[in-house]
C-alpha positions in Angstrom: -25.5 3.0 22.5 -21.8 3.8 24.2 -21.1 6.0 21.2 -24.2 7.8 21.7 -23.9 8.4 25.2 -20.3 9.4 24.5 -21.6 12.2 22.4 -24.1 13.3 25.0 -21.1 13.8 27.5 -19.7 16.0 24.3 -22.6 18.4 24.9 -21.5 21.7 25.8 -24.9 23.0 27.6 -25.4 21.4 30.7 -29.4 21.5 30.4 -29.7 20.4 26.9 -27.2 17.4 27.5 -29.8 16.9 30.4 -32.7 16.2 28.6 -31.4 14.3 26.1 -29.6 11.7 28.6 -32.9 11.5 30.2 -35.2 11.1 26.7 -32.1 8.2 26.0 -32.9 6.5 29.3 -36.6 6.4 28.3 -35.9 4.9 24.9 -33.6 2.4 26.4 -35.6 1.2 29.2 -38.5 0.9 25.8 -36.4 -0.5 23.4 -33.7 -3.0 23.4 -30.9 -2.6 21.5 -28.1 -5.0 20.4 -28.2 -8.2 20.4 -31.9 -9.6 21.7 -32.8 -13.3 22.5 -36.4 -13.1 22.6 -38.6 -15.5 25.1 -40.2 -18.2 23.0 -42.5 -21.1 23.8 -41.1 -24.5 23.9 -41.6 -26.5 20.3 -43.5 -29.4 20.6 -45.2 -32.0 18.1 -48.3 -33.8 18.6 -47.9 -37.4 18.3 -51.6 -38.1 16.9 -51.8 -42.2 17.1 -50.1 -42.2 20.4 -52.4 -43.5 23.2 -52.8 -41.2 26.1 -51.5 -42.8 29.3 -50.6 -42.0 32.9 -48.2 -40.2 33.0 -48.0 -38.6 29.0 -47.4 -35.2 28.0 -50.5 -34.0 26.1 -52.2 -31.2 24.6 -56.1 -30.2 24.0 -56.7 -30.8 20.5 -57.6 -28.0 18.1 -55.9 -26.1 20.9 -52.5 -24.0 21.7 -49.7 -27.4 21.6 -47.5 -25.4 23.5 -49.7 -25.2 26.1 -49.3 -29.0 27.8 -50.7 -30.8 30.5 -49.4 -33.9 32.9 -52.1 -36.7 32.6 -52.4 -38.0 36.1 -55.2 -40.7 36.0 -56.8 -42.2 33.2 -60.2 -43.7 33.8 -62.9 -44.7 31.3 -63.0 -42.6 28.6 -61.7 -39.3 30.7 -57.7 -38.1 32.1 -57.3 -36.6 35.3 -54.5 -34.1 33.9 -52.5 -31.1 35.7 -51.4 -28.1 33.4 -47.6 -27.3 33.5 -48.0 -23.6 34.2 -49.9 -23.1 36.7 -51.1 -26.4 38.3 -54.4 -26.4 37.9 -56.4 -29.6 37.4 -59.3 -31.2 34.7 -61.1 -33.9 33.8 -61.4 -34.2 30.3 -62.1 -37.0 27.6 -59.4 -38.9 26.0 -60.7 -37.8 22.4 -60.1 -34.1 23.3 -56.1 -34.7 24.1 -53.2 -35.7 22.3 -49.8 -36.9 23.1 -47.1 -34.7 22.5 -43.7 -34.8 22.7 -41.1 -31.4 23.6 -37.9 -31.0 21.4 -35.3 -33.3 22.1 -37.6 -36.5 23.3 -37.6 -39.4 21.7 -40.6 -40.2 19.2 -40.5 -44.0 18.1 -42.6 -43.8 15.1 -43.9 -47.6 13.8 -45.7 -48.3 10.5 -48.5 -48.9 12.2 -50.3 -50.5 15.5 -50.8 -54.1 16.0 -54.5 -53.8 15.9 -54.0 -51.9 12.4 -52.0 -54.3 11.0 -53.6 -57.7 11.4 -52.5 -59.5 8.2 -49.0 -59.0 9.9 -50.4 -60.0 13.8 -52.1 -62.9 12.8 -49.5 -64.6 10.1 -46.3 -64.2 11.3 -47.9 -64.6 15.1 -49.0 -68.0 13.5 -45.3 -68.8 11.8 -43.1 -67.2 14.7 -44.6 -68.5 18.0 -41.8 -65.3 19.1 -43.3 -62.9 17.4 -46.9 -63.9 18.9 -45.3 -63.8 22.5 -44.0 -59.9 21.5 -47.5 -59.4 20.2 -49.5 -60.1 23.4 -46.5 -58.5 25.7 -46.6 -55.6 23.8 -50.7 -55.5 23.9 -50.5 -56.1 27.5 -47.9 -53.0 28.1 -49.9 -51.0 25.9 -47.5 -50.7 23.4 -47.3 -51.5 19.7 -45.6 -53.8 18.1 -44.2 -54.2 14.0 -42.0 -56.2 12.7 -40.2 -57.0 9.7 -37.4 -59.1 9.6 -35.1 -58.5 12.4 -36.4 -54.6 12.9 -38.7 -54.2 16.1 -40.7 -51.2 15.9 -42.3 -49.8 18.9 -44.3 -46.9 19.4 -44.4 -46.1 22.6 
């Protein structure tokens, strides 16, 4: 655009280099030229086993992920949540939400819950007295629990 408006000052007729500095300032202040870093919404991944909780990050499911929500209370089979943008509250059921998480935060991904997995609960819980203290901690927090060998795996 500096070249251009260069040649503009190179115009000889005072009213013609007039109106084309002023039809340039139009097009600039429509167009941007250069180099352009465009707005974007921030990425996010729903995290669809994830138990919602006080406190998560979630989503309206089969809605826009990027548009998330604070959950604030969680009683019965409803959330008390508070949207990000504009701080506006609902009450909505659990099965309509899901947990999300933003770029950058940790997912801790686990073969599967400790209610899904009961072969696993109930026979190593039964060989590993350990393993069944982890199992009823982990229950308690609300977390769940695998493991397989030496590997813990929580999902959080």
């Amino acid at each position: 655009m500096a070249h251009l408006e260069n040649k503009i000052a190179e115009i000889a007729d005072p009213h013609l280099r007039e109106i084309i500095d002023e039809e340039v300032k139009k097009l600039k202040e429509e167009k941007q030229f250069g180099l352009v870093f465009e707005g974007h919404q921030p990425e996010v991944v729903p995290v669809l086993k994830a138990a919602v909780r006080k406190g998560a990050i979630v989503a309206k499911r089969g809605g826009n992920l990027a548009e998330t929500w604070h959950v604030m209370r969680v009683h019965d089979d409803a959330a008390d949540i508070l949207r990000d943008t504009d701080e506006s509250r609902e009450t909505v059921s659990l099965a309509s939400l899901v947990v999300v998480r933003r770029m950058g935060e940790p997912v801790f991904p686990a073969p599967c819950t400790a209610e899904q997995c009961p072969k696993h609960r109930s026979a190593r819980a039964a060989s590993h007295p350990d393993l069944g203290r982890e199992l009823s901690r982990a229950a308690t927090a609300g977390l769940s629990l695998y493991r397989q060998g030496g590997l813990h795996l929580y999902l959080l």
